[in-house]
Structure formats: C-alpha cells, structure tokens
VOKELO-213487 format. One record per residue (C-alpha): residue in one letter; x, y, z; residue number from 1. Coordinates in steps of 0.001 Angstrom, whole numbers. Layout:
BEGIN
ATOM, A, X, Y, Z, NUM;
...
//
This chain:
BEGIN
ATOM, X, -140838, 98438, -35509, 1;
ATOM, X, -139219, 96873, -38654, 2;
ATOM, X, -138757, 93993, -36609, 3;
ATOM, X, -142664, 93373, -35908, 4;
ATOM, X, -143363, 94606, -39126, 5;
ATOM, X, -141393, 90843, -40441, 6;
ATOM, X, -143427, 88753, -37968, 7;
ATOM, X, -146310, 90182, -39505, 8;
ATOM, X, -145619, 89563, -42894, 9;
ATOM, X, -144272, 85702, -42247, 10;
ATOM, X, -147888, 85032, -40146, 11;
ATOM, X, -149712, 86498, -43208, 12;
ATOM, X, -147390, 84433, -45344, 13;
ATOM, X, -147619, 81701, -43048, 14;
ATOM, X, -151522, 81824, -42877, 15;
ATOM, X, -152092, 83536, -46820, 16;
ATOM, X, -150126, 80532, -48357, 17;
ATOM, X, -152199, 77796, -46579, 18;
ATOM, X, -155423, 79176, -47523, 19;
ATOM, X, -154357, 79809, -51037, 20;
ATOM, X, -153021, 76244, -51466, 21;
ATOM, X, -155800, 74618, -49475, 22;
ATOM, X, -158688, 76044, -51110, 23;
ATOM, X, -158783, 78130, -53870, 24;
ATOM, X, -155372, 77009, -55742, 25;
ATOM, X, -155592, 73367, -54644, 26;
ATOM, X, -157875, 72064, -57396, 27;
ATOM, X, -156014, 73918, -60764, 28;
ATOM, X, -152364, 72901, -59148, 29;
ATOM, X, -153643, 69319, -58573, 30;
ATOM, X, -154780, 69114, -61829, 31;
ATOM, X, -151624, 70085, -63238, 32;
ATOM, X, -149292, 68520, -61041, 33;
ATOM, X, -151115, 65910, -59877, 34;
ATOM, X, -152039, 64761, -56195, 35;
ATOM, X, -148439, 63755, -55268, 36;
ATOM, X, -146177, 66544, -56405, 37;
ATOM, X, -148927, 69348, -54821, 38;
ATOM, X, -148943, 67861, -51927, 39;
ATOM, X, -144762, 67571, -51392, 40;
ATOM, X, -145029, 71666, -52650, 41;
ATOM, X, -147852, 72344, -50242, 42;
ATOM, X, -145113, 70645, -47571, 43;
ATOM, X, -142615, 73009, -48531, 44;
ATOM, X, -144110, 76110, -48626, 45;
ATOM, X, -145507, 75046, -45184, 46;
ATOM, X, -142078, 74571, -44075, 47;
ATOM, X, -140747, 77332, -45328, 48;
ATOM, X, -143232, 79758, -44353, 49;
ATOM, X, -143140, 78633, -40752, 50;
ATOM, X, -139265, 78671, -40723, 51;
ATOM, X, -139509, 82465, -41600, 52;
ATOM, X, -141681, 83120, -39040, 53;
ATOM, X, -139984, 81738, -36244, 54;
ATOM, X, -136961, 83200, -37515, 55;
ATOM, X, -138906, 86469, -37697, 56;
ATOM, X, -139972, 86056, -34045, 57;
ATOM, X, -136794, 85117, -33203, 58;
ATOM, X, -135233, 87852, -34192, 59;
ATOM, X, -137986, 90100, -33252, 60;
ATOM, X, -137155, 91887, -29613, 61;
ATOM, X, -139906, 91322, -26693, 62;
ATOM, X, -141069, 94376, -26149, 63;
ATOM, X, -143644, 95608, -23079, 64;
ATOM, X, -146184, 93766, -21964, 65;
ATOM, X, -149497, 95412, -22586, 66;
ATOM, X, -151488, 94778, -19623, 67;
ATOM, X, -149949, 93623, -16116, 68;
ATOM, X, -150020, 89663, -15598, 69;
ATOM, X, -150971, 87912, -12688, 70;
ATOM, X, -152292, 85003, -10783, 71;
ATOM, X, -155231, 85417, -12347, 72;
ATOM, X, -154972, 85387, -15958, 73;
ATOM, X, -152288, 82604, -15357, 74;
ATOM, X, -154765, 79945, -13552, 75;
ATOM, X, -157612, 81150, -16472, 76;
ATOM, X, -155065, 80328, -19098, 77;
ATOM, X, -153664, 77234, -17385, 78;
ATOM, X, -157332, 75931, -17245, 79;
ATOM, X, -157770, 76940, -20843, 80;
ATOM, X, -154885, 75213, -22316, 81;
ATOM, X, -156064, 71419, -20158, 82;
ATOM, X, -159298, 71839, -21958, 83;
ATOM, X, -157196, 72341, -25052, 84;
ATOM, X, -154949, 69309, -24690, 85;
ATOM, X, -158321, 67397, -24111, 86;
ATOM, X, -159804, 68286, -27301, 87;
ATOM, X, -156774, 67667, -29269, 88;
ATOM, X, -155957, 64296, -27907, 89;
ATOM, X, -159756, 63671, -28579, 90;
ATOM, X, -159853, 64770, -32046, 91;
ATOM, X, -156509, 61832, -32516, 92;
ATOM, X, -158996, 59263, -32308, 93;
ATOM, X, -162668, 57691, -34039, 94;
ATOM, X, -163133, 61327, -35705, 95;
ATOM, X, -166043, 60020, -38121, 96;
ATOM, X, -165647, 62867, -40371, 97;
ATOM, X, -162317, 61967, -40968, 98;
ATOM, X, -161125, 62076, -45001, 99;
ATOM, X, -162816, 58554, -46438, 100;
ATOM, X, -165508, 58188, -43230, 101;
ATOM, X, -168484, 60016, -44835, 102;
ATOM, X, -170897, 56972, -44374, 103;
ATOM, X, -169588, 56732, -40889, 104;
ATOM, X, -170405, 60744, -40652, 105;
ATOM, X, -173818, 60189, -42143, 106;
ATOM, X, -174592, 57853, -39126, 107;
ATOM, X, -172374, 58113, -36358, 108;
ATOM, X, -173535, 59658, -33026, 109;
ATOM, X, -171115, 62751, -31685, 110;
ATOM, X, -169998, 61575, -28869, 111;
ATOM, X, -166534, 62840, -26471, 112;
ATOM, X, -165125, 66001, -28282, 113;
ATOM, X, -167270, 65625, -31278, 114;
ATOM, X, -170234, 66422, -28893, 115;
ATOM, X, -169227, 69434, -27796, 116;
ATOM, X, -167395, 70831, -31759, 117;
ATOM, X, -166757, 69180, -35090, 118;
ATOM, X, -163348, 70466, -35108, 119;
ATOM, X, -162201, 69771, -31940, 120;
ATOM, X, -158458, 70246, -33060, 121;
ATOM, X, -159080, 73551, -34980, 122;
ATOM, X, -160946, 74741, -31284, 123;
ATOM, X, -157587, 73574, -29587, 124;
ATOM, X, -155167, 75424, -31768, 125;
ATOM, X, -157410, 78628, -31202, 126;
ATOM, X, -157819, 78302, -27157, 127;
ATOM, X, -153801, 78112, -27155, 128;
ATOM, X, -153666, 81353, -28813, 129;
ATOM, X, -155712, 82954, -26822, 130;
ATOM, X, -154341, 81351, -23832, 131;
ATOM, X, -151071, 82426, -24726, 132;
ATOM, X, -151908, 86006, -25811, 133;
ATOM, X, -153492, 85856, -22122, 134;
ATOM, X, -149704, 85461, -20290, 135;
ATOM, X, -147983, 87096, -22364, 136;
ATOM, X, -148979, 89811, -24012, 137;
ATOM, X, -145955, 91163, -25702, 138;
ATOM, X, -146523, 92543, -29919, 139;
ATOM, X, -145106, 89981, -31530, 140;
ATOM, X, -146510, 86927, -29095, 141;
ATOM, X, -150189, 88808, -30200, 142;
ATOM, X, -149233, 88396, -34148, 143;
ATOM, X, -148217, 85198, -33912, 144;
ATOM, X, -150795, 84073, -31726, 145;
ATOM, X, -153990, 85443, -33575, 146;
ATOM, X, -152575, 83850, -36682, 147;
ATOM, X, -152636, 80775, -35296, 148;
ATOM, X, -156462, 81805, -34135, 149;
ATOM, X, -157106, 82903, -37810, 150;
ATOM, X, -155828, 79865, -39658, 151;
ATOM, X, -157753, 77504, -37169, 152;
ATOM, X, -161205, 79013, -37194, 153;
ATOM, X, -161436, 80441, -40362, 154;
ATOM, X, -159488, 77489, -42078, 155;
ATOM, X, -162620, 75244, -40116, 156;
ATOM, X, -165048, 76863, -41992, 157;
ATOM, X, -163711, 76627, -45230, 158;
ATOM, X, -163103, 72994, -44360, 159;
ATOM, X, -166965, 72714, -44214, 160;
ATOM, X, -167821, 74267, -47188, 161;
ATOM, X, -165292, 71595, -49044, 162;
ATOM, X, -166617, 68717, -47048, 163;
ATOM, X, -170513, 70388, -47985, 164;
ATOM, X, -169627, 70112, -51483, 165;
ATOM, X, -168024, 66881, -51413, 166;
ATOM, X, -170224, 64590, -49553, 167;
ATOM, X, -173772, 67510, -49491, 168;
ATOM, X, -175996, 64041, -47493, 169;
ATOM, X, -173674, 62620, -45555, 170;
ATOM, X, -172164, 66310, -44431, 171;
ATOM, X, -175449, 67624, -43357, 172;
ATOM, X, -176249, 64685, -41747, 173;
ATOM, X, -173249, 65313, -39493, 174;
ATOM, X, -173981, 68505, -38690, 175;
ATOM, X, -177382, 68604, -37774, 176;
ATOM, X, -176016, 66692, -34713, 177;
ATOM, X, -172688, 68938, -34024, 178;
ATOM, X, -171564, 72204, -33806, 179;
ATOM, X, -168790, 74594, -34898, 180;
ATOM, X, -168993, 76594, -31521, 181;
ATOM, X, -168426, 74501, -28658, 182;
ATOM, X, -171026, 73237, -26374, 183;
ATOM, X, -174020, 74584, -28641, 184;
ATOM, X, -174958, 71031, -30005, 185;
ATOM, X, -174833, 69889, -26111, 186;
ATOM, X, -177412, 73071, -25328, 187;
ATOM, X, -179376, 72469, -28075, 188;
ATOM, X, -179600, 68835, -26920, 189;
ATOM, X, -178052, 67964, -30333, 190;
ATOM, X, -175861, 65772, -29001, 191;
ATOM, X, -174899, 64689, -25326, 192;
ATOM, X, -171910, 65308, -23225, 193;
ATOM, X, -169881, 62534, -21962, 194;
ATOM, X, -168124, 59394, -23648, 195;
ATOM, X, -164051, 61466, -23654, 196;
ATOM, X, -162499, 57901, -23474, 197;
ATOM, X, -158882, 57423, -21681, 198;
ATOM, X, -157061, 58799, -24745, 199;
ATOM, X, -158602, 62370, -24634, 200;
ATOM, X, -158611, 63017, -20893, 201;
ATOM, X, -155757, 60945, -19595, 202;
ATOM, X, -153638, 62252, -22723, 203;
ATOM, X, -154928, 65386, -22816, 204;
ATOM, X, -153650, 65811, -18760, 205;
ATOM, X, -150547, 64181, -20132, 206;
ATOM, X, -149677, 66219, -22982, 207;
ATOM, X, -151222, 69327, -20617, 208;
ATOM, X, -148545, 68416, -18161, 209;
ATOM, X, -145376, 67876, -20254, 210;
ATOM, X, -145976, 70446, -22925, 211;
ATOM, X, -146178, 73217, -19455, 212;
ATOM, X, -143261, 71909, -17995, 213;
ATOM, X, -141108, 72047, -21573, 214;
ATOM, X, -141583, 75656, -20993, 215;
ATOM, X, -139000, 75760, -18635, 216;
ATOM, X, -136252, 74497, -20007, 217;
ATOM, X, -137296, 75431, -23432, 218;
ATOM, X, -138372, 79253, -22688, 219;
ATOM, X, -136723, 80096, -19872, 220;
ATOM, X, -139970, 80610, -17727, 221;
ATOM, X, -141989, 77716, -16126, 222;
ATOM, X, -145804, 77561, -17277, 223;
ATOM, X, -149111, 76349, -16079, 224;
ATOM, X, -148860, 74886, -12691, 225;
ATOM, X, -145145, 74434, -12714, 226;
ATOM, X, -145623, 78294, -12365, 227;
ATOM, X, -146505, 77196, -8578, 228;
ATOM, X, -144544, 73911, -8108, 229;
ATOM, X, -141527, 75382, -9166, 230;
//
C-alpha cells in the first residue's frame, strides 16, 4: 500500500505542478523571471516530476488485475490506440490554432483531425489511457493512466479559456466550426470528415505499429496485434 500510495502522490505532483505552472502561476512567475528562465523551471519541474513517478511506478509492485483480460478488450484497445496514433500524427501538422496562427484560426476550415476535435493530441493522450487501463488493469497502471487522462482533458479546457482570453474573435471563430468532444462538429455538420493527409494516417499506422511492437522488448509482453503475430 505505501508503495501505491507514492505513485499517487508523483501523478498528483506530476499533474498539480503542470497546472499550477501553466495557468494560474505562469503569468506572476513570468513577470518576475521573465519568459526564458520560467520556461527552463517549468522544464525542470516537468522533468523532475515525471522522473519520480516512473521511479514510483517502478518501484511500485504489480499487483492483481481487477477484471479478467481477454481477446476482447485487447482488439477494443488495439483499435483504440490506431485511432490514437492517427490523431496525434494529425495534430503534428497545419494545426491553425497553433501559438501565433490566430488569423489562420479565425478563417481556416477544420479539416482531417481538426474536424473531428480541436485538440486532437490532448484526445490521443486520453484514448491511450484508457486503452491502457483497458489491458491492464493493475492499481498503479489505473493511477498513472487516469493522470495522464486528467492532465489531457482537463489541461484542454483550460487551454481554451487562455486562448478565449487571448485572441476572444479569432477563438470563437474557431470554435463555432470544431469541437472539444470528438465527432460532434462532424454531427452537427460543423465541419466535414475527410482530408487526414498521408502524415496522419500513414504515420499514425506507423507509429501504431512500432510503438506496439516496442512493447515487447521493452515490457516484456507483446501488444496490439503483435499479441497475435507473435
């Protein structure tokens, strides 16, 4: 129990710290260190936070599964985590409400993984998390995982309300033809699906395919279709 008890205080350390310094911290400790020197602290206490919690879940014994594992929930998970690679290779590329593209935001028709969220990436972070909490279900896997969750949703949404403040027009604009939940821009005729490009859905099966297969080597266990190859 102590054990579980450290992963769970590095994820809220882990998660706490980058909300603090993100949002509500970022503007007094820019002001007084300046753009530069926050942003090599906000690195560190990144890097440090993260160290402790892998060391944490390191450390941290596996534990029993909580619900049995099978063909099933591996194939839904395997599925889960191509559409994730899609939408983070998609969100690499032409992301028009990218930091210094607010007149391209104002104007620019979602198209590809913009169509179906305006945070793609954030979306991918969160499916892997759930993906993962999906195959392996173990205590401190779950902790880990719905931090990960946490910081991407929740840290979208406060990304919004900076991006509302900072550019109100141009903001709104963008959103009145997007979504935060996936595919509800595409229902609401919003926006239309299509237009991935080569770089989200031949990268996306790429990075699907190698980061699956790293599993083996790197965890012990193969993943995702290896699961069946191997």
């Amino acid at each position: 129990m102590a054990a579980l008890d450290t992963v769970l205080a590095a994820a809220i350390a882990f998660v706490g710290t980058h909300f603090l310094l993100s949002h509500p911290l970022r503007r007094p400790l820019v002001s007084i260190l300046g753009e530069k020197v926050f942003l090599l602290l906000y690195s560190l206490v990144a890097v440090a936070t993260l160290g402790f919690l892998v060391h944490a879940y390191r450390q941290a014994p596996v534990g029993v599964p909580w619900w049995p594992v099978g063909d099933g929930l591996w194939g839904l998970a395997t599925l889960a985590m191509l559409a994730a690679s899609i939408l983070l290779l998609g969100s690499l590329v032409r992301n028009p409400a990218a930091p210094g593209a607010a007149a391209t935001a104002a104007s620019a028709e979602a198209h590809g993984v913009y169509a179906l969220t305006r945070h793609p990436m954030m979306w991918a972070f969160a499916i892997w998390g759930v993906a993962h909490i999906l195959v392996h279900p173990v205590a401190k896997n779950i902790i880990v995982s719905i931090a990960i969750i946490v910081l991407a949703l929740v840290g979208a949404a406060l990304q919004e309300r900076r991006k509302a403040g900072a550019d109100p027009a141009g903001w709104h604009a963008w959103q009145s033809r997007t979504s935060y939940l996936p595919f509800v821009a595409v229902i609401q005729r919003r926006a239309r699906f299509g237009k991935f490009g080569m770089h989200a859905l031949a990268g996306g099966v790429a990075v699907w395919l190698l980061a699956s297969w790293a599993h083996g080597p790197l965890a012990g266990w193969p993943a995702g279709i290896w699961r069946w190859l191997a």
